[in-house]
C-alpha positions in Angstrom: 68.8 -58.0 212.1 70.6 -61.1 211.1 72.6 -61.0 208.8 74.6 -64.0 207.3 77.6 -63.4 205.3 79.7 -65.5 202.7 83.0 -64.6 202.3 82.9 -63.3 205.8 86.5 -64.0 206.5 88.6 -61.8 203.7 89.0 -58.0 202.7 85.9 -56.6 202.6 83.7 -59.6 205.4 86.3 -58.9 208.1 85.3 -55.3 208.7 82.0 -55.7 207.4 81.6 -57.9 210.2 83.2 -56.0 213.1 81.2 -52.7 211.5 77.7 -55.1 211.3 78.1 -56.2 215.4 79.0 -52.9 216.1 75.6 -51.9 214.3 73.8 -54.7 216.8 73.2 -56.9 214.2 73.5 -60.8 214.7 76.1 -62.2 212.2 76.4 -65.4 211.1 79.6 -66.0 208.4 79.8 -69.2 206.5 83.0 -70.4 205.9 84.8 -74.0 204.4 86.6 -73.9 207.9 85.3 -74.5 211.3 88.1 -72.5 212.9 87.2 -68.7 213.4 89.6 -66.6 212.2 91.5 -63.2 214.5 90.3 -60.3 213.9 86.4 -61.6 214.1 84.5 -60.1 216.9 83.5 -63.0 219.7 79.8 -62.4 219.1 80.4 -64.1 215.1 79.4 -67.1 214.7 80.9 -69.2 212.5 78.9 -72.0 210.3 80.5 -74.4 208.0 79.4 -74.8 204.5 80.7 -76.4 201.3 80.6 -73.3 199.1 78.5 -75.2 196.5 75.4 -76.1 198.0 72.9 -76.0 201.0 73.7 -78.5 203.1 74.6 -78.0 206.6 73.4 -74.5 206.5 70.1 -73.7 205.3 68.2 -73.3 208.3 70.2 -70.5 209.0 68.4 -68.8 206.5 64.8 -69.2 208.4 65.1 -66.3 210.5 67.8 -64.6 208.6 66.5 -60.8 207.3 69.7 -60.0 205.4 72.4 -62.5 203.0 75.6 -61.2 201.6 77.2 -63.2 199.0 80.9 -62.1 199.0 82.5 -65.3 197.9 84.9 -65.2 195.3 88.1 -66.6 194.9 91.0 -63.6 195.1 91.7 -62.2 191.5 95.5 -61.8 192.6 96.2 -65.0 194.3 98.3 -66.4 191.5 99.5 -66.2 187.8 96.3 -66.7 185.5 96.5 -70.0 184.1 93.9 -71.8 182.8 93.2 -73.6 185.9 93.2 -70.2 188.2 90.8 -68.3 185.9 88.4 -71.6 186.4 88.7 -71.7 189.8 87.9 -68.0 189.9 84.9 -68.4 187.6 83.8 -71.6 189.4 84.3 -70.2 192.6 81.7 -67.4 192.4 79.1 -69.9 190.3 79.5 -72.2 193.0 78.4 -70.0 195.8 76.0 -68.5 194.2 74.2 -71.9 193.5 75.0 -72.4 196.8 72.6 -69.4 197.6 70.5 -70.7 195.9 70.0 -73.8 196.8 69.9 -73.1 200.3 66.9 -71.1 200.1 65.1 -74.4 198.2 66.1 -76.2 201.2 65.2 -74.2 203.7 61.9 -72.6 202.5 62.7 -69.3 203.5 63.4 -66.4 201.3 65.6 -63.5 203.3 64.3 -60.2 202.7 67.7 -58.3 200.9 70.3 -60.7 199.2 73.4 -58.3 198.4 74.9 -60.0 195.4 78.7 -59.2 194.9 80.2 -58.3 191.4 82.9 -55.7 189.8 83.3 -53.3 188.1 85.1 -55.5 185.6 81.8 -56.1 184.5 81.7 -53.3 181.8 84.7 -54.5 180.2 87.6 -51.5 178.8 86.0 -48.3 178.6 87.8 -44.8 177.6 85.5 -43.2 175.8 83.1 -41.8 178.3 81.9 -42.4 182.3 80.4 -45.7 183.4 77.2 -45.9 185.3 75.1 -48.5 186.2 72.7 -48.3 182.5 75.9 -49.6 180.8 76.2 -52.8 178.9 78.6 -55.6 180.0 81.8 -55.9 178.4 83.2 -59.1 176.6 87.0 -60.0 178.3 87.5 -62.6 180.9 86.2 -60.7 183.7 83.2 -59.2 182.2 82.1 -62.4 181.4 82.6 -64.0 184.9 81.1 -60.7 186.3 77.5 -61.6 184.4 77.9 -64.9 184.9 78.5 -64.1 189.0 75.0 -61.9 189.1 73.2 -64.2 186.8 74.0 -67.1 189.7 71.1 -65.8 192.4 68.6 -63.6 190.0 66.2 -66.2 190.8 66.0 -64.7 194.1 64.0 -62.3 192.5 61.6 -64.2 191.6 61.3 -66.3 195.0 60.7 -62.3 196.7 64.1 -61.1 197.9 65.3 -57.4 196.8 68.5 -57.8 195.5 71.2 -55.9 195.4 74.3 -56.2 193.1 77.0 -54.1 194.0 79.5 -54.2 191.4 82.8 -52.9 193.4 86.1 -51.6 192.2 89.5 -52.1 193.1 89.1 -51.9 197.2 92.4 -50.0 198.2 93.7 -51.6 201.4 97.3 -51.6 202.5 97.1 -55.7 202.8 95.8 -56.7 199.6 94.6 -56.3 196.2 96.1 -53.4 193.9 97.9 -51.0 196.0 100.6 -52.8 197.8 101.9 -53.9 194.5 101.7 -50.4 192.8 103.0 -49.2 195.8 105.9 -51.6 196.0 108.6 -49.6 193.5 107.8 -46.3 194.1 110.2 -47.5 197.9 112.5 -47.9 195.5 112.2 -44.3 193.5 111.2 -46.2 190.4 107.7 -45.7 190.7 105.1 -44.6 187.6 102.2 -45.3 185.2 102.1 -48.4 183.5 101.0 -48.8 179.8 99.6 -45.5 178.5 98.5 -44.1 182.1 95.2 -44.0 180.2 93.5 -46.1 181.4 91.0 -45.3 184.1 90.7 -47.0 187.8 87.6 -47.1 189.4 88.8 -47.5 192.8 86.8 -47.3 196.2 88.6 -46.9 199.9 88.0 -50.1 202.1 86.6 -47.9 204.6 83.5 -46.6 201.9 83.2 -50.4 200.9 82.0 -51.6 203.9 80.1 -48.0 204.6 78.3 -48.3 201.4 77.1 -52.1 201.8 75.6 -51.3 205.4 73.9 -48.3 203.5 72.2 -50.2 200.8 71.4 -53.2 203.5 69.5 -50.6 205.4 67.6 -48.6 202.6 64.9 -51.0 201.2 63.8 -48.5 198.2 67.3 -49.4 196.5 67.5 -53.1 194.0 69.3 -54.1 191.4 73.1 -53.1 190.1 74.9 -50.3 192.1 78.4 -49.1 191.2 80.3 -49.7 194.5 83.5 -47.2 193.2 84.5 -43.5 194.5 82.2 -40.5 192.4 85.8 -39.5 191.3 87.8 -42.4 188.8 91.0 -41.8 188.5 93.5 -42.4 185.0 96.5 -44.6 185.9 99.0 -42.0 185.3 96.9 -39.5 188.2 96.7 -42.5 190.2 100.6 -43.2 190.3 101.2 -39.1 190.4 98.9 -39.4 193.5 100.7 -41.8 195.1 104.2 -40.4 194.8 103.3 -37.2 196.4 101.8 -39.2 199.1 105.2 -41.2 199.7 106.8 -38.2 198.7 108.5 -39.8 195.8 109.2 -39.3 191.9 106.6 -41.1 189.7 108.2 -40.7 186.2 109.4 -44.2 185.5 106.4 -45.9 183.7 106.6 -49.8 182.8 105.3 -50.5 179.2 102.2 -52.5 178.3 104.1 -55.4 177.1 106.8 -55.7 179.8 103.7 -55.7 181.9 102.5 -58.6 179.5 106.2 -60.7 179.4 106.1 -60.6 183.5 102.2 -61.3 184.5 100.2 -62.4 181.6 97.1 -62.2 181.5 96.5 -60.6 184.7 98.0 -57.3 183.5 94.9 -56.3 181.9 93.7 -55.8 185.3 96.1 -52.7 185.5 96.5 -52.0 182.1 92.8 -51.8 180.7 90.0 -50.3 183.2 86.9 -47.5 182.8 86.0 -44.6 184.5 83.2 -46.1 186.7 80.9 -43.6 188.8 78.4 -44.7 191.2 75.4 -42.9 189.6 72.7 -44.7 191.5 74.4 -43.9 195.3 74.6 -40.7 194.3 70.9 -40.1 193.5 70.0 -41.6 197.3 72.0 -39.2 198.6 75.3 -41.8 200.2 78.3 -40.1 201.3 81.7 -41.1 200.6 84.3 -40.4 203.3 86.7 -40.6 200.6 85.5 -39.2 197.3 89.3 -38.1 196.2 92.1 -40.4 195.4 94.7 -38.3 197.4 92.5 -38.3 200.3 92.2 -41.8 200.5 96.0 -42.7 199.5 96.8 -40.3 202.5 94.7 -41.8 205.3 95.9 -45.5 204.4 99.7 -44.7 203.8 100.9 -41.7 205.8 101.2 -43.7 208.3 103.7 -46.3 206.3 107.2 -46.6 205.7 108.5 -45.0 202.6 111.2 -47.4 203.0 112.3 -51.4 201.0 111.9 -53.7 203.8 108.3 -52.0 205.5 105.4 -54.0 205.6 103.7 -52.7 203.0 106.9 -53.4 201.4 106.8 -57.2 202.0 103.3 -57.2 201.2 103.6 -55.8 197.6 106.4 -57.9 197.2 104.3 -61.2 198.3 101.3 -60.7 195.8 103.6 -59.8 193.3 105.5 -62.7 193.6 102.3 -64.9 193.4 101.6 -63.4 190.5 104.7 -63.9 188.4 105.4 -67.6 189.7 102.9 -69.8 187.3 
């Protein structure tokens, strides 16, 4: 198959990539830079595009069977000011008009679009498990999340099957939420923060990429899928799980509005959540390598310092960092 790719070059279209040649599938990424980036396979091409429209790209799509729209600026690359939440927003509109448009232009539909989104997209939920029949929520995110899938359901109509998979917090030890979370418990001050409540509805990177090739392969599946581990986790079991992974205590908690004082905004990202479950994946029978949080915090940490000063370390440091500096 061929299979082109935006957002080819971050978390989740790096492996993806590797996983997709590996597969024997012919992969094209389109990127805003010429330059291929390390850790790309030789046989990836790279294309340039815009990120907002067609041009210089489209007739890549003519003989293309499969498109994945990953694009998106990162949610923690910096405090959320008024002008970062736009450019997050416009940043997935964008490319998804992009999409769009470069189907007009090229007069060829591909087969499967896979449509990216989150699991933000149900908003704060306590009161009971999320699956995919849910209603949106109504905070920032929510609102970017419909706005995001709205941006290619044309695509529908023009005769792709579409698939949105609406993915939680991808835990990775070089970015996203757990080099942060991970970041004090070096230090023995590690613990929930807010209530502990509040539910995560993570996924391992590893079952990320696992679970796209899955629903690229198997036609019979369209529309929303809950890209998160069958087992959410609370905050509080989340932290408890990762100090008896570090082997560390996890009884310090940082309150709600300290949270609020340091990050703004972005705390709600931690501090609100749902208990997502991927109902739909379950009922076509995909298998999660890592259906347990502890499973999953072992394979991507055992092999980590404990110590202030390891990588991991420096990493949680850095995209903390980002995020307090406005």
């Amino acid at each position: 198959m061929k299979v082109i790719i935006t957002g080819g070059t971050g978390l989740v279209g790096t492996p993806l990539s590797r996983q997709l040649v590996e597969d024997g599938d012919d992969v094209v990424i389109l990127s805003r830079s010429p330059d291929k980036p390390s850790g790309l396979p030789d046989e990836v091409r790279i294309v340039q595009w815009d990120a907002r429209s067609g041009e210089g790209w489209s007739d890549e799509l003519r003989d293309a069977d499969v498109l994945i729209n990953l694009a998106g600026s990162n949610l923690s690359g910096g405090r959320w000011t008024e002008s970062r939440k736009q450019l997050i927003r416009e940043s997935r509109v964008n490319a998804g008009n992009a999409v769009l448009d470069g189907m007009r232009q090229s007069g060829h539909v591909p087969p499967t679009l896979v449509q990216a989104s989150g699991i933000n997209y149900y908003g704060h939920r306590t009161d009971t498990f999320v699956d995919e029949s849910e209603p949106p929520g109504d905070d920032f995110l929510a609102r970017v999340c419909v706005e995001w899938e709205n941006t290619t359901a044309e695509a529908e109509q023009m005769g792709a099957r579409r698939v949105i998979i609406r993915s939680g917090p991808v835990l990775n030890t070089y970015e996203g939420a757990l080099p942060p979370i991970a970041m004090p418990f070096h230090m023995f001050a590690g613990g929930r923060t807010g209530s502990g409540d509040q539910g995560l509805s993570w996924i391992h990177l590893a079952d990320e990429v696992a679970g796209i090739r899955f629903l690229i392969r198997n036609t019979e599946i369209a529309g929303p899928v809950n890209l998160c581990a069958p087992r959410p986790v609370s905050n509080k079991e989340f932290a408890d799980a990762i100090g008896r992974v570090m082997r560390r205590p996890s009884f310090l908690p940082v309150p709600a509005p300290v949270m609020r004082f340091a990050l703004g905004e972005v705390a709600d990202t931690i501090l609100l959540g749902q208990f997502g479950v991927p109902e739909r994946l379950r009922q076509v029978g995909f298998t999660f390598q890592y259906p347990n949080v502890e499973e999953a915090l072992q394979d991507l940490l055992a092999g980590e310092s404990r110590w202030p000063g390891s990588p991991l370390f420096r990493r949680g440091a850095s995209i903390a960092l980002r995020l307090l500096l406005p």
